[in-house]
N, C-alpha and C positions, 0 to 999 in steps of 0.2 A: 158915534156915541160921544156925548162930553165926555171930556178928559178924566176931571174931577171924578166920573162916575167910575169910569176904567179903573182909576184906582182905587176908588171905595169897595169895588167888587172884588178885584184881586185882591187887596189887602184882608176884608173879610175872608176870603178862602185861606188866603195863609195862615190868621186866625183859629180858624175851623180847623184844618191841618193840625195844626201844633195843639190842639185841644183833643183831637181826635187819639194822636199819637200817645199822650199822657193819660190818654185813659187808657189804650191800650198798655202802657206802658206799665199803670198801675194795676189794671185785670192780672196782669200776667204775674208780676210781685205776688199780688193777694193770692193769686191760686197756690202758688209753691209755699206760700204761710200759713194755706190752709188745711194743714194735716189732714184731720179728720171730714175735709171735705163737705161738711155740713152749710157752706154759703155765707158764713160769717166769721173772723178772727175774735179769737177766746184769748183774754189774757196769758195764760197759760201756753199759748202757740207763738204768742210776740211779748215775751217777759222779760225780754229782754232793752226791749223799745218800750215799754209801755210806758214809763214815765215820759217818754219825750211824746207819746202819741194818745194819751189818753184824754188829752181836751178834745180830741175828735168823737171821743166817747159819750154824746151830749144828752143821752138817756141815763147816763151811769149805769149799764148793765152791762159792763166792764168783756163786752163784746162789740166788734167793728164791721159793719155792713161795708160790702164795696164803695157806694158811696159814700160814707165817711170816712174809709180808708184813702179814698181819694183825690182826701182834702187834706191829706199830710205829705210833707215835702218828703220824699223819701232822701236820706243823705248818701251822699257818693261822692267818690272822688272825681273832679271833672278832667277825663284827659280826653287823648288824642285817638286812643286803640281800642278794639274792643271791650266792652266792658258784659263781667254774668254776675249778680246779685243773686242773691239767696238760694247759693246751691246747698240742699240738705246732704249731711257727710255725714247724721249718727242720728239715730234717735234715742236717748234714754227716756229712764223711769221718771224723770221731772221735765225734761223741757227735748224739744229737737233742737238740731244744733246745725248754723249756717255757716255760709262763707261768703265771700267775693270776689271774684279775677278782675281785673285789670289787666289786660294787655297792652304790649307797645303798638304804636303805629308803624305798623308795615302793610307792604302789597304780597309780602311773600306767606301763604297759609298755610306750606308742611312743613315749617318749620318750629322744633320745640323751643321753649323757653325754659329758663332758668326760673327758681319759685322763690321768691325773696316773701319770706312770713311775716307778717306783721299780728301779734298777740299784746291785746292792747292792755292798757293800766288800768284801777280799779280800786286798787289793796283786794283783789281778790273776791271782791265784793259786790263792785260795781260797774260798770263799762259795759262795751260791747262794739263788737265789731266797726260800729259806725263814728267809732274815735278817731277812725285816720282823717276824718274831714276837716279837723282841728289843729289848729295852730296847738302843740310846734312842730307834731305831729305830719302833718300833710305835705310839709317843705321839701322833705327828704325823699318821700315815696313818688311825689309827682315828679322830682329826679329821675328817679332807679329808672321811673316807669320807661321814660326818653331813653336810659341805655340800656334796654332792651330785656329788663325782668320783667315776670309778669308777677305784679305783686297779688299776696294773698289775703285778704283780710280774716281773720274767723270769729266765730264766738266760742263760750265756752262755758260750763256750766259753772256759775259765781256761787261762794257759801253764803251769802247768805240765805239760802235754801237748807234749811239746818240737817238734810241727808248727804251735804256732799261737802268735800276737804278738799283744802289744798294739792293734796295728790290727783282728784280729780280733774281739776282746772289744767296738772299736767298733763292726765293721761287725752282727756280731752281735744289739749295742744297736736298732742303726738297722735294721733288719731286723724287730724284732718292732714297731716301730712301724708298718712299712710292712706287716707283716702285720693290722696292728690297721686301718689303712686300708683295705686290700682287703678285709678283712673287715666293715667297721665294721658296713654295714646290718644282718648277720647277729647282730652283736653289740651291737645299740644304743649304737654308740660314736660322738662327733666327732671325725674325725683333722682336723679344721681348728682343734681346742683342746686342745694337746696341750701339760702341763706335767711338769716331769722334776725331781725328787731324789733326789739320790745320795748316798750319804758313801764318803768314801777315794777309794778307786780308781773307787768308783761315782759320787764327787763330778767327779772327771775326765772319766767317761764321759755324766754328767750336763751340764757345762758341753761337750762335743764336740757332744750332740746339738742344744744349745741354741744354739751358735755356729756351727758347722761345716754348709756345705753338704752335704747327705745325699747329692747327686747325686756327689762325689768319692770314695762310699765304696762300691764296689758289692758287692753281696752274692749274694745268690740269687737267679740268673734270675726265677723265677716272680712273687721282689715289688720287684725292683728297678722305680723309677717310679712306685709307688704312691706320691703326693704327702700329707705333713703338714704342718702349721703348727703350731711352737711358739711359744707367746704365752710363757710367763716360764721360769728354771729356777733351782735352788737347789743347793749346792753345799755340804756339810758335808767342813770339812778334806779336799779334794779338792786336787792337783798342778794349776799351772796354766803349769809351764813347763820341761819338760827339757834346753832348751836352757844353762841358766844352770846348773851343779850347784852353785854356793853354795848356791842355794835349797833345797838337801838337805842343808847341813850341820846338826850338833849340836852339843849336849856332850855325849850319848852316843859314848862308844870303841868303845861295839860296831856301830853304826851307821854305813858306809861312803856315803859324798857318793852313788855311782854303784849305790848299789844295786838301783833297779829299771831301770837301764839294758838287762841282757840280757833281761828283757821285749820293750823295744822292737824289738831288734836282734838278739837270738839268736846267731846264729853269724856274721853280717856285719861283716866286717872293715874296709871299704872306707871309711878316713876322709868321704869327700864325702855317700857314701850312708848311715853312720851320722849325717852331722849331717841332711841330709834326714830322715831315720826321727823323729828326736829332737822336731828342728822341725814333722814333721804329728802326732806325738802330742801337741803344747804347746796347750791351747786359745787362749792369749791371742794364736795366730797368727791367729786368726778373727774377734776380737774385731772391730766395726766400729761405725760413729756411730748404722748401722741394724741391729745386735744383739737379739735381741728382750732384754726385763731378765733381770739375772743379779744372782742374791744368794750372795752369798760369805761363808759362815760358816767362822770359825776359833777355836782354843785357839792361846791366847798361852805356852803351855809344851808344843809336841806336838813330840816328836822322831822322829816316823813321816814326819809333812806339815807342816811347819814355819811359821807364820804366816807366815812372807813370801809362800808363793805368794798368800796373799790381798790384801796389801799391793801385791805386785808387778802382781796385775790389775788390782784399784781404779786405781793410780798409771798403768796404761794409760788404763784408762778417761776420767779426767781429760782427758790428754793431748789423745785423740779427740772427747771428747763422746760416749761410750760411756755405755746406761744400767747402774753393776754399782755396786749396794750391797752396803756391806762392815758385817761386825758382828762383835767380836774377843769369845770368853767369856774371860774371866779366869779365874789359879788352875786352868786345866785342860788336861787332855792329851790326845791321840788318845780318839775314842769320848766327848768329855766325862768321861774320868777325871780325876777330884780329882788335884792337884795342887798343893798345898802350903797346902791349904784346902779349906773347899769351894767349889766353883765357883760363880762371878759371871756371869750372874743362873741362878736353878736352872734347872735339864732342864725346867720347867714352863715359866719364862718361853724358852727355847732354846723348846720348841715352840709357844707362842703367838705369835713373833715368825714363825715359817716360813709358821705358817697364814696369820697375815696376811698376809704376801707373798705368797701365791697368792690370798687373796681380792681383795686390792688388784686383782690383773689380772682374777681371772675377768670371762667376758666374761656 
């Protein structure tokens, strides 16, 4: 047989292969999307994604046939190890609620891992699980991944859904770890080493699970109780005090002190019960001498998350005998945007220094 042809024919079947593969790839996504089972994705099922995925929606009737689900890239993080997308951990009253493993590359298969959280940023509002694919975001986790966490990504329900709060968004958090518990055997995971980074709003969410007793937050009958232990947590321009609103000031005009206030508190009016609400979303009300470590990263020019709440924890910490290492980037703004330079020390050294704080603890 000509040469030429031999290869046109094997290359077509490689082809065919890798088309094949991606649809299966995508059946299998759509079916775990598909709550209700009905044969189509409902806004309501993927609300999460829907803004990144609704030009596949080319009817407008804000529902997704397999095949046009199958014309969206699904985002992931690309490693080396196993990897499970869209495992369902809760269902509420507004939306279900997913995750994603990432495993390291090994040959060895009974052995557990450690669960490094990733709870992504938003202001509480927006985001979703599929943030870790993003710069600066991704640098750090396809690290961890190499030294042998299996990272987690989750979602969680955002207010702007006008029935749910900020405490939500925690309880939420804590809920897919207590799912990752009661599952762990199933999923070769250790909920007794469980470490969490978040940035923004996920940086907040991130220091609540690291400091904040889980048993005050309760969630979903079926995993409330299932017991974790977090050994350390990290914190990129994360809030760590709503009590104080200086600590939201700027010299942005366009930026008001109180602005993620009706997060917290939605429609309650009731001065005593707004300032409770304020004070169980503030992490530094948790902070204690027996804390497990918390690393607080901040931009010294960020008028989203302001360096003081980093300042403001460390300066507790102090106080207590509290373990929270603090590290300021220079020249930069929310997200590590440049800011009036480029930033001190780069995104390279920003993730050399995270990884290291979680190796330092690993157990």
């Amino acid at each position: 047989m000509n040469r030429f042809l031999i290869y046109v024919l094997c290359f077509s079947g490689v082809i065919h292969a890798q088309n094949t593969n991606q649809l299966e790839f995508h059946k299998t996504e759509f079916q775990k999307l598909d709550s209700n089972t009905n044969g189509v994705l409902e806004q309501s099922e993927i609300n999460q994604i829907w803004k990144q995925i609704r030009t596949q929606d080319i009817d407008n009737s804000k529902t997704l046939t397999l095949e046009e689900f199958s014309n969206y890239e699904i985002p992931y993080l690309k490693t080396d190890g196993k990897i499970e997308l869209n495992i369902k951990y809760k269902s509420t009253r507004e939306e279900d609620l997913y995750l994603d493993i990432y495993y390291p590359d090994t040959k060895i298969t009974n052995k557990t891992y450690p669960i490094m959280l990733y709870t992504h940023g938003g202001g509480w509002f927006n985001g979703s699980k599929e943030n870790i694919v993003k710069s600066p975001v991704k640098e750090p986790f396809l690290e961890l991944v190499k030294q042998g966490f299996a990272v987690v990504s989750i979602n969680y329900r955002l207010t702007r859904m006008q029935s749910v709060l900020m405490r939500d968004c925690v309880i939420d958090a804590m809920d897919a770890v207590r799912y990752l518990s009661k599952h762990a055997d199933d999923l070769n995971l250790n909920a007794n080493q469980v470490y969490v980074l978040g940035d923004s709003a996920g940086g907040q969410i991130a220091q609540m699970i690291t400091l904040a007793d889980p048993n005050d937050f309760k969630g979903d009958e079926q995993l409330y109780g299932h017991p974790y232990n977090v050994i350390a947590g990290v914190s990129w321009y994360g809030p760590s005090d709503f009590t104080i609103q200086k600590l939201f000031e700027t010299d942005d005009p366009t930026k008001e002190a109180d602005r993620f206030s009706s997060r917290i508190i939605k429609t309650e009016s009731n001065p005593t019960k707004m300032a409770e609400m304020y004070k169980e979303m503030s992490p530094i009300f948790y902070l204690s001498k027996d804390s497990p470590p918390l690393f607080m990263m901040a931009a010294d020019d960020d008028t989203t998350i302001p360096v003081g709440h980093a300042t403001h924890m460390k300066a507790q910490a102090n106080r207590i005998g509290a373990n929270v290492d603090m590290f300021i980037v220079k020249q930069a703004g929310h997200n590590w945007r440049k800011a009036g330079g480029e930033i001190i020390p780069p995104l390279e050294d920003i993730t050399k220094r995270t990884v290291e704080f979680f190796q330092k603890y690993k157990l």
